[in-house]
PDB file of N, CA, C and O in Angstrom:
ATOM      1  N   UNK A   1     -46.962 141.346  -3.394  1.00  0.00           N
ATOM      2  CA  UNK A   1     -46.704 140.125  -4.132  1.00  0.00           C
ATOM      3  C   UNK A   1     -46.407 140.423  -5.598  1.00  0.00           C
ATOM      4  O   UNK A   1     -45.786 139.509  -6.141  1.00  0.00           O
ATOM      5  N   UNK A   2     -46.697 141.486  -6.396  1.00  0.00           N
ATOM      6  CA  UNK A   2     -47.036 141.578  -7.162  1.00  0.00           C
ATOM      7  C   UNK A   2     -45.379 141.946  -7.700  1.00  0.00           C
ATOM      8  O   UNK A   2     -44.849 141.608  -8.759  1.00  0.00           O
ATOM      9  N   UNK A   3     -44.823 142.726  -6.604  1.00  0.00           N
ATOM     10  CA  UNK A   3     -43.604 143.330  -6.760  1.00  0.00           C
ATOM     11  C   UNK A   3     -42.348 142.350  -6.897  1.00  0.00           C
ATOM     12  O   UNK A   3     -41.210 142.546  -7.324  1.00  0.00           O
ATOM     13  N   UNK A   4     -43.115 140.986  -6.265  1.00  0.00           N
ATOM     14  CA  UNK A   4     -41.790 140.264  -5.997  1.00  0.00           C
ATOM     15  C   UNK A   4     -41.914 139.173  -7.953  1.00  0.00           C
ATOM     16  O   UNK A   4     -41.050 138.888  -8.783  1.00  0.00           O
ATOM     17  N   UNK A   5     -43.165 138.961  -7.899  1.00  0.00           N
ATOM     18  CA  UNK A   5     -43.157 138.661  -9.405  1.00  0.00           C
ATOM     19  C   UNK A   5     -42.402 138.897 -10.220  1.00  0.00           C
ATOM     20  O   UNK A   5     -41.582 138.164 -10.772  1.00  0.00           O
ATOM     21  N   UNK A   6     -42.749 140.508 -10.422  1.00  0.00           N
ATOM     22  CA  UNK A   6     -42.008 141.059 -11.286  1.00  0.00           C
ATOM     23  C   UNK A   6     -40.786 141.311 -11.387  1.00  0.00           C
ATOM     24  O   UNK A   6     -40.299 141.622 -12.474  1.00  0.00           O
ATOM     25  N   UNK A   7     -39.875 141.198  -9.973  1.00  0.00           N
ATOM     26  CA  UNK A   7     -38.663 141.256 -10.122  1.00  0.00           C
ATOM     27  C   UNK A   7     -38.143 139.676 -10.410  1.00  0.00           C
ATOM     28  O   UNK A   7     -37.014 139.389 -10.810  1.00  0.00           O
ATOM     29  N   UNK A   8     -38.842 139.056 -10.220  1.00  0.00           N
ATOM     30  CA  UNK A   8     -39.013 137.383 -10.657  1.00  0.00           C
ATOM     31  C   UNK A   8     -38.362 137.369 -12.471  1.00  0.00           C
ATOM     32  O   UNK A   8     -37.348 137.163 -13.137  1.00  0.00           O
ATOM     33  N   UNK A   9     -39.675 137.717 -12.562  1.00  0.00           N
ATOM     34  CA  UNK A   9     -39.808 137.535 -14.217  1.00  0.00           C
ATOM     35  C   UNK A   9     -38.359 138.417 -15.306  1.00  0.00           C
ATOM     36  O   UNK A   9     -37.723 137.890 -16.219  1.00  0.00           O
ATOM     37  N   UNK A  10     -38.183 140.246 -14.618  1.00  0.00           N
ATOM     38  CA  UNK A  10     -37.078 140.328 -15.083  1.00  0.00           C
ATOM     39  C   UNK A  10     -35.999 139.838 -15.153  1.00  0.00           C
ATOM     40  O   UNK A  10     -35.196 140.324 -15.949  1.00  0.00           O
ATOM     41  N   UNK A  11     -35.620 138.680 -14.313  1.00  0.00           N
ATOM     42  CA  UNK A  11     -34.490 137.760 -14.305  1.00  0.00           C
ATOM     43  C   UNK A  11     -34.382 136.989 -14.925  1.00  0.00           C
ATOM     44  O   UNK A  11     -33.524 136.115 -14.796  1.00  0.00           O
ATOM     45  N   UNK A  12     -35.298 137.057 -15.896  1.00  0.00           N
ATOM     46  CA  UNK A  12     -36.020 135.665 -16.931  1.00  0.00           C
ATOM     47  C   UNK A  12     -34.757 135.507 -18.060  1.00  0.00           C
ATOM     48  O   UNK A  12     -34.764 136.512 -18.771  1.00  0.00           O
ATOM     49  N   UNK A  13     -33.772 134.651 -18.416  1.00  0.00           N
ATOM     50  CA  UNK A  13     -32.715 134.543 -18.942  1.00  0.00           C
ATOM     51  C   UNK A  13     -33.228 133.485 -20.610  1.00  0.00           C
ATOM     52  O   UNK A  13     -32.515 133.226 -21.579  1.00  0.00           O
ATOM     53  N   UNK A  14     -34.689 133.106 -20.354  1.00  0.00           N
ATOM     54  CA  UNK A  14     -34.783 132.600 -21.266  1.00  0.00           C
ATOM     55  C   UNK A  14     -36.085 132.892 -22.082  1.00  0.00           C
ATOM     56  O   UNK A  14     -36.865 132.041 -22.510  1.00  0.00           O
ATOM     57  N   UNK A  15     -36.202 134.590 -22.256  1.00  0.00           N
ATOM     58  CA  UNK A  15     -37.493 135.387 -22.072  1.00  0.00           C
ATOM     59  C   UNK A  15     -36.876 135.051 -24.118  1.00  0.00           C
ATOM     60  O   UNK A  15     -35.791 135.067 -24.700  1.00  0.00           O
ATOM     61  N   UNK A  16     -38.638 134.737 -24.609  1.00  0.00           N
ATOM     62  CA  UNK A  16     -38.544 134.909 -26.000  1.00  0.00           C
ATOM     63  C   UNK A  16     -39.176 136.060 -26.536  1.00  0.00           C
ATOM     64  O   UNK A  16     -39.917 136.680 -25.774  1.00  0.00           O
ATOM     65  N   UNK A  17     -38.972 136.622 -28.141  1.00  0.00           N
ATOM     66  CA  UNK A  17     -39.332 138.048 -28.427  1.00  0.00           C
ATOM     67  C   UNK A  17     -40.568 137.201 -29.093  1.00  0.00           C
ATOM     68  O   UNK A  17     -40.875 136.092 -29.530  1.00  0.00           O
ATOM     69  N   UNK A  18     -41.082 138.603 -28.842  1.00  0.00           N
ATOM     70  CA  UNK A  18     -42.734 138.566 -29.399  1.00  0.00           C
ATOM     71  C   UNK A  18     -42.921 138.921 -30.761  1.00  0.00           C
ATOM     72  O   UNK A  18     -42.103 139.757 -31.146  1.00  0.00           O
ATOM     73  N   UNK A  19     -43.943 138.452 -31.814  1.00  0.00           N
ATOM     74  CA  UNK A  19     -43.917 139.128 -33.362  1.00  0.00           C
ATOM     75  C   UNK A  19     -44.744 140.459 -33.102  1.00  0.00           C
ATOM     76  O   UNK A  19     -44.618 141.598 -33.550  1.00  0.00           O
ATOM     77  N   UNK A  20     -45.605 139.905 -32.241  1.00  0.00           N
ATOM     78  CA  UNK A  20     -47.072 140.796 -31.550  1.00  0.00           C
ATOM     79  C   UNK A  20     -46.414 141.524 -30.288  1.00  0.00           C
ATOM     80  O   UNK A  20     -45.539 141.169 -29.498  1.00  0.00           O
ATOM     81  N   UNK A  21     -47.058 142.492 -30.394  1.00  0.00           N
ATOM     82  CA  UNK A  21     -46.502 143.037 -29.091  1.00  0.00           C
ATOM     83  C   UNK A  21     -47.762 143.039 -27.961  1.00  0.00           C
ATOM     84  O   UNK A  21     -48.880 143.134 -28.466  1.00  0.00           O
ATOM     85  N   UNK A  22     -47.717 142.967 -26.831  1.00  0.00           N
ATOM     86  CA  UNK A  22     -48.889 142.611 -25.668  1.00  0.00           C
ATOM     87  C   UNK A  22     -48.165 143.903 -24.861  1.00  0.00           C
ATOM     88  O   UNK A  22     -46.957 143.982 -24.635  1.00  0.00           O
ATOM     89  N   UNK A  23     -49.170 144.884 -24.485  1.00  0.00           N
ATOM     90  CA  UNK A  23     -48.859 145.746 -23.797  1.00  0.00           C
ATOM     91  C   UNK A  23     -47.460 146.359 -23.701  1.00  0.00           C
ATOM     92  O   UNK A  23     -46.798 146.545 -22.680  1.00  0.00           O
ATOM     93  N   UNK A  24     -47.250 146.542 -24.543  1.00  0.00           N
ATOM     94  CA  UNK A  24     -46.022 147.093 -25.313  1.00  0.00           C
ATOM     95  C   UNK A  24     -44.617 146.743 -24.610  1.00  0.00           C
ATOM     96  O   UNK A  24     -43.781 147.538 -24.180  1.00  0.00           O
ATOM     97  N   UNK A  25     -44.583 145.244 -24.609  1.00  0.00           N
ATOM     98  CA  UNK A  25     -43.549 144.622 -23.949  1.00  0.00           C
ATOM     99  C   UNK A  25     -42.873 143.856 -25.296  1.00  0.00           C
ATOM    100  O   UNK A  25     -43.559 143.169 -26.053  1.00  0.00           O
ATOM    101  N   UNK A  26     -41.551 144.058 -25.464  1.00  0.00           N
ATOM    102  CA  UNK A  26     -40.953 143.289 -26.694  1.00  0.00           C
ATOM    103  C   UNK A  26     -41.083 142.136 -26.295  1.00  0.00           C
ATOM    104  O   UNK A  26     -41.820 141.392 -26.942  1.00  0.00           O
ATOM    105  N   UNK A  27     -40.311 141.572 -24.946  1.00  0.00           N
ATOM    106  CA  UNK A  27     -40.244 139.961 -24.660  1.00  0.00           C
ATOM    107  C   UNK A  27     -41.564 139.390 -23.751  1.00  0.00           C
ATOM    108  O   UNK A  27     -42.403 139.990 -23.079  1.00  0.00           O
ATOM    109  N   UNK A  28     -41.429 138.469 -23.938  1.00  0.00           N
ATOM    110  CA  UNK A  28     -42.486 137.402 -23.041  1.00  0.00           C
ATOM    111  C   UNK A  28     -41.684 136.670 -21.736  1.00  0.00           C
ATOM    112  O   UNK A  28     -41.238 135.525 -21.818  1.00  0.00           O
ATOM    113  N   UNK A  29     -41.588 137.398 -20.687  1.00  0.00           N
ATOM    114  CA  UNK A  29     -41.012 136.569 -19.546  1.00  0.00           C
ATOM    115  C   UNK A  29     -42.022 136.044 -19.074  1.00  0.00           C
ATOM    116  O   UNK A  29     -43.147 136.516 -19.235  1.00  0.00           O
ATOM    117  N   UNK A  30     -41.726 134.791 -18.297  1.00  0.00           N
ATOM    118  CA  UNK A  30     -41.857 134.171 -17.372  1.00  0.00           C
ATOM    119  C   UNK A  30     -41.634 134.185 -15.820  1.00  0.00           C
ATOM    120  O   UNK A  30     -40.929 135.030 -15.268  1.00  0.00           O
ATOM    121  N   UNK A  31     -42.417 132.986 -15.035  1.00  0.00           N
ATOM    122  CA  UNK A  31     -42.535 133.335 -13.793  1.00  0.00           C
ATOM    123  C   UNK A  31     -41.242 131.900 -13.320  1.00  0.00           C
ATOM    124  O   UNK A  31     -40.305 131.930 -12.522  1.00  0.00           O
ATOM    125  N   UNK A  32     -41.765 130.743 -14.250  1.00  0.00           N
ATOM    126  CA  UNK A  32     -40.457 129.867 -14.080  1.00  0.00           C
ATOM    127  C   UNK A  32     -39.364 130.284 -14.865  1.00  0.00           C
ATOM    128  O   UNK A  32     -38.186 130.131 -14.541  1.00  0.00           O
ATOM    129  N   UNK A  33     -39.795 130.851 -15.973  1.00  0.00           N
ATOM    130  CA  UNK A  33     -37.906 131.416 -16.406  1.00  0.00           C
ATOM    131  C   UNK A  33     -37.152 131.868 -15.713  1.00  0.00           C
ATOM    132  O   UNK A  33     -36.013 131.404 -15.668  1.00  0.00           O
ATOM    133  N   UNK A  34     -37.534 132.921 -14.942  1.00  0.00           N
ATOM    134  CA  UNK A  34     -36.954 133.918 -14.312  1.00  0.00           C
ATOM    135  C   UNK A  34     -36.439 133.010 -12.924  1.00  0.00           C
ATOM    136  O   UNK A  34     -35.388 133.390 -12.409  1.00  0.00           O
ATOM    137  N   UNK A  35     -37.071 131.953 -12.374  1.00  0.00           N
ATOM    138  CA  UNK A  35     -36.857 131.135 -11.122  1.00  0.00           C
ATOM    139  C   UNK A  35     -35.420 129.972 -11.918  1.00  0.00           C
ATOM    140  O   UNK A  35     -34.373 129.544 -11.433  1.00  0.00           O
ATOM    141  N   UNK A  36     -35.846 129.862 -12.839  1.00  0.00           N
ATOM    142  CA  UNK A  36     -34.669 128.644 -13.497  1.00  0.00           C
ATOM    143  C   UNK A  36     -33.604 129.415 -13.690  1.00  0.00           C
ATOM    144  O   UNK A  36     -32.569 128.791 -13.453  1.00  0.00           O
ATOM    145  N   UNK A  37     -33.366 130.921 -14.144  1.00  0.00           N
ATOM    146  CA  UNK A  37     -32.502 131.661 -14.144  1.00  0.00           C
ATOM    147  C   UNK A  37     -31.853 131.973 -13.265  1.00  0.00           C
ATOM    148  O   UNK A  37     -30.627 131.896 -13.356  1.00  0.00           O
ATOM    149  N   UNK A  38     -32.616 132.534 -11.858  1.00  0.00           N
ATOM    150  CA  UNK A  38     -31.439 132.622 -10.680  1.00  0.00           C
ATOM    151  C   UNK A  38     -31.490 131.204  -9.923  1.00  0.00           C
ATOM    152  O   UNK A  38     -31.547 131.225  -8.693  1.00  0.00           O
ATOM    153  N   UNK A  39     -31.477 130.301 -10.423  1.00  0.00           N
ATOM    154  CA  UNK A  39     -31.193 128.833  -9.711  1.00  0.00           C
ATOM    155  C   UNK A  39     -29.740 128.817 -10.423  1.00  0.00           C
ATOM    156  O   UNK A  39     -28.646 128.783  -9.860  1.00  0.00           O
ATOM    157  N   UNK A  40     -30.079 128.859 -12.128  1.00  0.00           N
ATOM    158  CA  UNK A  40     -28.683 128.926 -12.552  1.00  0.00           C
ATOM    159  C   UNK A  40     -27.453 129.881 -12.333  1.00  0.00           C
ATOM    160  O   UNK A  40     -26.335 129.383 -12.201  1.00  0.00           O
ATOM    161  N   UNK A  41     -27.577 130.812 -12.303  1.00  0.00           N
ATOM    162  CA  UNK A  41     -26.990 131.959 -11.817  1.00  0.00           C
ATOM    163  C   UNK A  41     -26.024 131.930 -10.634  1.00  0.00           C
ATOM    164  O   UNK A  41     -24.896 132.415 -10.554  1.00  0.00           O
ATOM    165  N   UNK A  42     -26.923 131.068  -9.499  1.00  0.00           N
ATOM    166  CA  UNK A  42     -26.731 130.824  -8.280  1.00  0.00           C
ATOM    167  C   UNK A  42     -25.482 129.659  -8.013  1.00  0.00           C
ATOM    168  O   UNK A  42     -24.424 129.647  -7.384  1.00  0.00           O
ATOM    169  N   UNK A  43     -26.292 128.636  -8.921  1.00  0.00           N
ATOM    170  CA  UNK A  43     -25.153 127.406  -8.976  1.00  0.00           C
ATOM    171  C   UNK A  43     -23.835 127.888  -9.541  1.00  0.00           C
ATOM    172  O   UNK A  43     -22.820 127.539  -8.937  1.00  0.00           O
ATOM    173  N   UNK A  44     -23.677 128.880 -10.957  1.00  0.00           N
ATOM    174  CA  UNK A  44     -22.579 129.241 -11.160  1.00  0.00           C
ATOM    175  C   UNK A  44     -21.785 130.048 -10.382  1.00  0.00           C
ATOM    176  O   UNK A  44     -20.596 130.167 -10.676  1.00  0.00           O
ATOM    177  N   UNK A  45     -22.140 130.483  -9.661  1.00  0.00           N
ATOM    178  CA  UNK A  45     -21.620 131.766  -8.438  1.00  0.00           C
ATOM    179  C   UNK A  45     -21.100 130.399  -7.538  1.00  0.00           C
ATOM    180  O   UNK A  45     -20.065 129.909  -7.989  1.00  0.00           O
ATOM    181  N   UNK A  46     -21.466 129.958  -6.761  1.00  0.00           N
ATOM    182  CA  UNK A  46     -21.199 128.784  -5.947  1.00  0.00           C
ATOM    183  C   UNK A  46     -19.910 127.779  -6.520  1.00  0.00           C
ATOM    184  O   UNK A  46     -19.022 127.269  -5.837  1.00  0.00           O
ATOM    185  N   UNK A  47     -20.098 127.686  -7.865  1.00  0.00           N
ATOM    186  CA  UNK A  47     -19.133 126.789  -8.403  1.00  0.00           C
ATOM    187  C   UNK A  47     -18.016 127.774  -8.871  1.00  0.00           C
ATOM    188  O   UNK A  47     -17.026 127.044  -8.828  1.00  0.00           O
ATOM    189  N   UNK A  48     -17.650 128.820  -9.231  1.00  0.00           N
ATOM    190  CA  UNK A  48     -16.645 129.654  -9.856  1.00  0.00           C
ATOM    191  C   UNK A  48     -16.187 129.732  -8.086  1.00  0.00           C
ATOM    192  O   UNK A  48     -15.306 128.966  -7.697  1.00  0.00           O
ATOM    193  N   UNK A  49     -16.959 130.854  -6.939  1.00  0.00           N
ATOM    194  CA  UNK A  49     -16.200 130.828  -6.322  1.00  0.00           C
ATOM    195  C   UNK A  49     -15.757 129.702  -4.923  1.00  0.00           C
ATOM    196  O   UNK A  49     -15.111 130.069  -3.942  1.00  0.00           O
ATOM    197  N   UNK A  50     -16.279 128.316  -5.147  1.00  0.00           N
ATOM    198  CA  UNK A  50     -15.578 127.525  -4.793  1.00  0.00           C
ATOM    199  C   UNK A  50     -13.845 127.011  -5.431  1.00  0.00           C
ATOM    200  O   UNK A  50     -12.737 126.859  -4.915  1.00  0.00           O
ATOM    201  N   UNK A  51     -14.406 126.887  -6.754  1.00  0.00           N
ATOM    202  CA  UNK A  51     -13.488 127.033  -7.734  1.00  0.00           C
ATOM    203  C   UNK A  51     -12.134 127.844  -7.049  1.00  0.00           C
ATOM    204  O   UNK A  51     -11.059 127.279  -6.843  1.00  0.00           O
ATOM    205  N   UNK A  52     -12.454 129.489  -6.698  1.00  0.00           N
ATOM    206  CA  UNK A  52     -11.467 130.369  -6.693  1.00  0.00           C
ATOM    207  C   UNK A  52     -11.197 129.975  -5.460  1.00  0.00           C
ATOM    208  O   UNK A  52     -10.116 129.395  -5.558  1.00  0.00           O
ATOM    209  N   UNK A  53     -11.544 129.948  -4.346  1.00  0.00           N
ATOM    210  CA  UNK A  53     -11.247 129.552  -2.419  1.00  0.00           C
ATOM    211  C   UNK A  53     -10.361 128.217  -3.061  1.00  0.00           C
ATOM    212  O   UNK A  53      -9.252 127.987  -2.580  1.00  0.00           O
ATOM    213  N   UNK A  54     -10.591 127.849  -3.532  1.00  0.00           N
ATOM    214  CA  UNK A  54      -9.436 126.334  -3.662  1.00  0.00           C
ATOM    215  C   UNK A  54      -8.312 126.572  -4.463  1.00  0.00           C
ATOM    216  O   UNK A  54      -7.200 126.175  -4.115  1.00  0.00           O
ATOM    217  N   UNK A  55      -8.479 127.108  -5.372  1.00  0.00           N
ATOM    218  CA  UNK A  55      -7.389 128.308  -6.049  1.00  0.00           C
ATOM    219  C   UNK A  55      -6.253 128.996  -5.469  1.00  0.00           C
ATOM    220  O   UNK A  55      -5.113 128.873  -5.917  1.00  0.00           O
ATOM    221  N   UNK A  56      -6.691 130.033  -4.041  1.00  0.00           N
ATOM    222  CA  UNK A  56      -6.247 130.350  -3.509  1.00  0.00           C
ATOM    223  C   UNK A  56      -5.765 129.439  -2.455  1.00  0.00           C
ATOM    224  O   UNK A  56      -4.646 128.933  -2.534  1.00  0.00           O
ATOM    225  N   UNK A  57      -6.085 129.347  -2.062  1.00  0.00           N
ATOM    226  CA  UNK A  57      -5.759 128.051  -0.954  1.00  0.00           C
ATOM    227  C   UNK A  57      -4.518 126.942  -1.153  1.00  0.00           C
ATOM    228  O   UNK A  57      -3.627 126.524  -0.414  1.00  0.00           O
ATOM    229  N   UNK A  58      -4.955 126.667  -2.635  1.00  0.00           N
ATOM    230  CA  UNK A  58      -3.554 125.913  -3.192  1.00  0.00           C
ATOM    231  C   UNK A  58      -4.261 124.463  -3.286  1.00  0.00           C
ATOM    232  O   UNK A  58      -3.556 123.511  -3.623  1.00  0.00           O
ATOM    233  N   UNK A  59      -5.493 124.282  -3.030  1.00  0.00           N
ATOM    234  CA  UNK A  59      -5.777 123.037  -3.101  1.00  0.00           C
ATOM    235  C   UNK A  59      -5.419 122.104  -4.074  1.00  0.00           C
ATOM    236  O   UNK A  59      -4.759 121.069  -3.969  1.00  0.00           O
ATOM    237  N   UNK A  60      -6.166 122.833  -5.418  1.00  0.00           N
ATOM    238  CA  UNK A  60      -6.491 122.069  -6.573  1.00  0.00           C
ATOM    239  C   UNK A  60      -4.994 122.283  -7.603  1.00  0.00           C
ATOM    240  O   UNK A  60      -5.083 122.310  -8.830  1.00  0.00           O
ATOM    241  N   UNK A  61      -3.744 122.414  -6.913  1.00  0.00           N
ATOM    242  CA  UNK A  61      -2.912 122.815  -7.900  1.00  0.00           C
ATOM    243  C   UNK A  61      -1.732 121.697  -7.008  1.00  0.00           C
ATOM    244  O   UNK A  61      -1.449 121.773  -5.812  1.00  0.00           O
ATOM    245  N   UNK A  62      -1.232 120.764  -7.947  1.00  0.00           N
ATOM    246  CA  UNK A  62      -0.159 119.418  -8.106  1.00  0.00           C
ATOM    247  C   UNK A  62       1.117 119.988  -8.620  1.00  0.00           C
ATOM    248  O   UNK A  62       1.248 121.043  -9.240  1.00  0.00           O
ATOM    249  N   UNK A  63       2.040 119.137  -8.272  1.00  0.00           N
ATOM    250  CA  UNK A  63       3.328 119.473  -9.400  1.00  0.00           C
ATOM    251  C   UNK A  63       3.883 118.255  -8.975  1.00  0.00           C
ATOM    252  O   UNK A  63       3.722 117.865  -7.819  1.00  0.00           O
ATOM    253  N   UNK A  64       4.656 117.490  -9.980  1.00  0.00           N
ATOM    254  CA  UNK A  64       5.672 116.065  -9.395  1.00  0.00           C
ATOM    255  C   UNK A  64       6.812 116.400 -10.603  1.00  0.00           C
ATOM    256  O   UNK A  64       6.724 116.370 -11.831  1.00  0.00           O
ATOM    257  N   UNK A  65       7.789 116.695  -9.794  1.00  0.00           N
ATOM    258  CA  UNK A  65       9.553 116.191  -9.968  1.00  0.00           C
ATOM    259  C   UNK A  65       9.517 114.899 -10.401  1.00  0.00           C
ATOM    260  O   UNK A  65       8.899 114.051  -9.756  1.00  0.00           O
ATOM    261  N   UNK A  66      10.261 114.561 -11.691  1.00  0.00           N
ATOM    262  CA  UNK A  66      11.242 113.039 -11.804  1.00  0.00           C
ATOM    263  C   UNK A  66      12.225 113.387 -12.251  1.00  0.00           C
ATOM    264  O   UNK A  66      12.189 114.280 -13.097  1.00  0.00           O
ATOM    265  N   UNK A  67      13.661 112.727 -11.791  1.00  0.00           N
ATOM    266  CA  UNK A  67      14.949 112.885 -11.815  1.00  0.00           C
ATOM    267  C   UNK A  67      15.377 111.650 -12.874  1.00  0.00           C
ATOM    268  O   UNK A  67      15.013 110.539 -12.489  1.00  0.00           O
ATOM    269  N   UNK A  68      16.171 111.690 -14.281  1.00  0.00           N
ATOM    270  CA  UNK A  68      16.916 110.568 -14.655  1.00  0.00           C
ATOM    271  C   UNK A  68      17.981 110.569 -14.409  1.00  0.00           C
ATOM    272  O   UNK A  68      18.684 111.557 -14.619  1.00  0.00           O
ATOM    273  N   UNK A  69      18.447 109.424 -13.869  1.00  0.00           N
ATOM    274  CA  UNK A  69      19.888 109.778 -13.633  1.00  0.00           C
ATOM    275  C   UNK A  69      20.348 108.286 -14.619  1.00  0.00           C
ATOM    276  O   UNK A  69      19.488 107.469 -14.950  1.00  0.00           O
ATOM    277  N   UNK A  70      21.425 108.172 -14.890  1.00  0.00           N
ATOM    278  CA  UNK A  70      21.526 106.753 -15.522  1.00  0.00           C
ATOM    279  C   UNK A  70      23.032 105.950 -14.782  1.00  0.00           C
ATOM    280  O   UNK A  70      24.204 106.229 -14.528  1.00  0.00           O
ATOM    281  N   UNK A  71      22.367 105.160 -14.701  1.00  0.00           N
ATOM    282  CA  UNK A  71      24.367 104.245 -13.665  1.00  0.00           C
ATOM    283  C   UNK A  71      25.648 104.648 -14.347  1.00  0.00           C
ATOM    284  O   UNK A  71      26.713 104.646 -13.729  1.00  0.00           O
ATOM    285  N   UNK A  72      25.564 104.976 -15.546  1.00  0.00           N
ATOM    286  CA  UNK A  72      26.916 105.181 -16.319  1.00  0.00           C
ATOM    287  C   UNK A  72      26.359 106.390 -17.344  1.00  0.00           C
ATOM    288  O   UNK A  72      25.545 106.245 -18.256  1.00  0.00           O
ATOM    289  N   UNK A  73      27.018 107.597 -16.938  1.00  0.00           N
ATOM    290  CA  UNK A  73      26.680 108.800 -17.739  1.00  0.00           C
ATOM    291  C   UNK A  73      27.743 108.721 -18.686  1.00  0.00           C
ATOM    292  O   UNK A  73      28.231 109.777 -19.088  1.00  0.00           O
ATOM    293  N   UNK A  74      28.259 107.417 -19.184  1.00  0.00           N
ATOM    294  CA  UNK A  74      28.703 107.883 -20.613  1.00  0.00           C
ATOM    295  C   UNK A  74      28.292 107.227 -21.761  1.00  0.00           C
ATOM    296  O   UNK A  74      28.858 107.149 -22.851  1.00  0.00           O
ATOM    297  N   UNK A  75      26.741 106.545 -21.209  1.00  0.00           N
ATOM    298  CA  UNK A  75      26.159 105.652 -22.534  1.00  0.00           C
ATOM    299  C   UNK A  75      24.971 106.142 -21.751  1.00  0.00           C
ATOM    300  O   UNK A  75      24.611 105.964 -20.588  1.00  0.00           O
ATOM    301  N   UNK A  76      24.288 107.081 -23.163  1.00  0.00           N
ATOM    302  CA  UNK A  76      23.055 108.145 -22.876  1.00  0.00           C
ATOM    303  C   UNK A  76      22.042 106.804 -23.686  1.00  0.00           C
ATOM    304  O   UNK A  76      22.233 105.884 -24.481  1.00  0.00           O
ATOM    305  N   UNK A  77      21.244 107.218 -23.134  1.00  0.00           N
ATOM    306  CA  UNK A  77      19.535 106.380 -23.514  1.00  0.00           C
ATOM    307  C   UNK A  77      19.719 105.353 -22.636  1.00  0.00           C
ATOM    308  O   UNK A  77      18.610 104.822 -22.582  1.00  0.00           O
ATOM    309  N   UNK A  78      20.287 104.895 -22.085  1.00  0.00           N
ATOM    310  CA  UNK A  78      20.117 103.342 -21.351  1.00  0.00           C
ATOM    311  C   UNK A  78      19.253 104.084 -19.428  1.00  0.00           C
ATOM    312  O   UNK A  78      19.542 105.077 -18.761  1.00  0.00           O
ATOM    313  N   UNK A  79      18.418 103.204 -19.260  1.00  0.00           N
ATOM    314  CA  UNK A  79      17.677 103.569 -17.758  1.00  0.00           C
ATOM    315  C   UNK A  79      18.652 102.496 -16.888  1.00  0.00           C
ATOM    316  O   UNK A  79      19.004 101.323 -17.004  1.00  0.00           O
ATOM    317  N   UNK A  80      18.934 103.911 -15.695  1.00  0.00           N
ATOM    318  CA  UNK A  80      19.470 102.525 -14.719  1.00  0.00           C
ATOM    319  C   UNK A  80      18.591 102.134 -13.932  1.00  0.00           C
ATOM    320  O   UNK A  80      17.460 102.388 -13.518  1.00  0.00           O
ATOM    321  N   UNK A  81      19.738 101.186 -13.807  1.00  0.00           N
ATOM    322  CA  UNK A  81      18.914  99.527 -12.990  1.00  0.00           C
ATOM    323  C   UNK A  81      18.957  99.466 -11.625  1.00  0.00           C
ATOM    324  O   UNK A  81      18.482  98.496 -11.035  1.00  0.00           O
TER     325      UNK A  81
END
């Protein structure tokens, strides 16, 4: 258990520095930092590569054509009717 902690806590993304040092550790991790960290981590992985599968795929990518043409191409600016 002890092992899974600690690989817990090194994941800690929002570990603050110490003035004091406690067993000669610069930062102060956490057991929820390190859990809020790969939650976040996780969601961004999930969202970039959904992101990219739709990317590829062609989902998320539009294009629209409009044509002017006008009834009489020898009086420019007028829209035909």
């Amino acid at each position: 258990m002890g092992g899974i902690t600690s690989a817990v806590k090194k994941c800690d993304l929002f570990a603050v520095d110490k003035f004091l040092k406690f067993k000669n550790d610069d930062d102060h991790t956490t057991i929820t930092g390190g859990i809020c960290s790969i939650i976040l981590i996780a969601i961004f992985v999930v969202i970039f590569a959904s992101t990219a599968i739709a990317t590829i795929n062609r989902e998320n990518t539009t294009h629209s054509v409009s044509y002017y043409r006008p009834t009489n191409p020898l009086v420019l600016g007028e829209k035909g009717k």
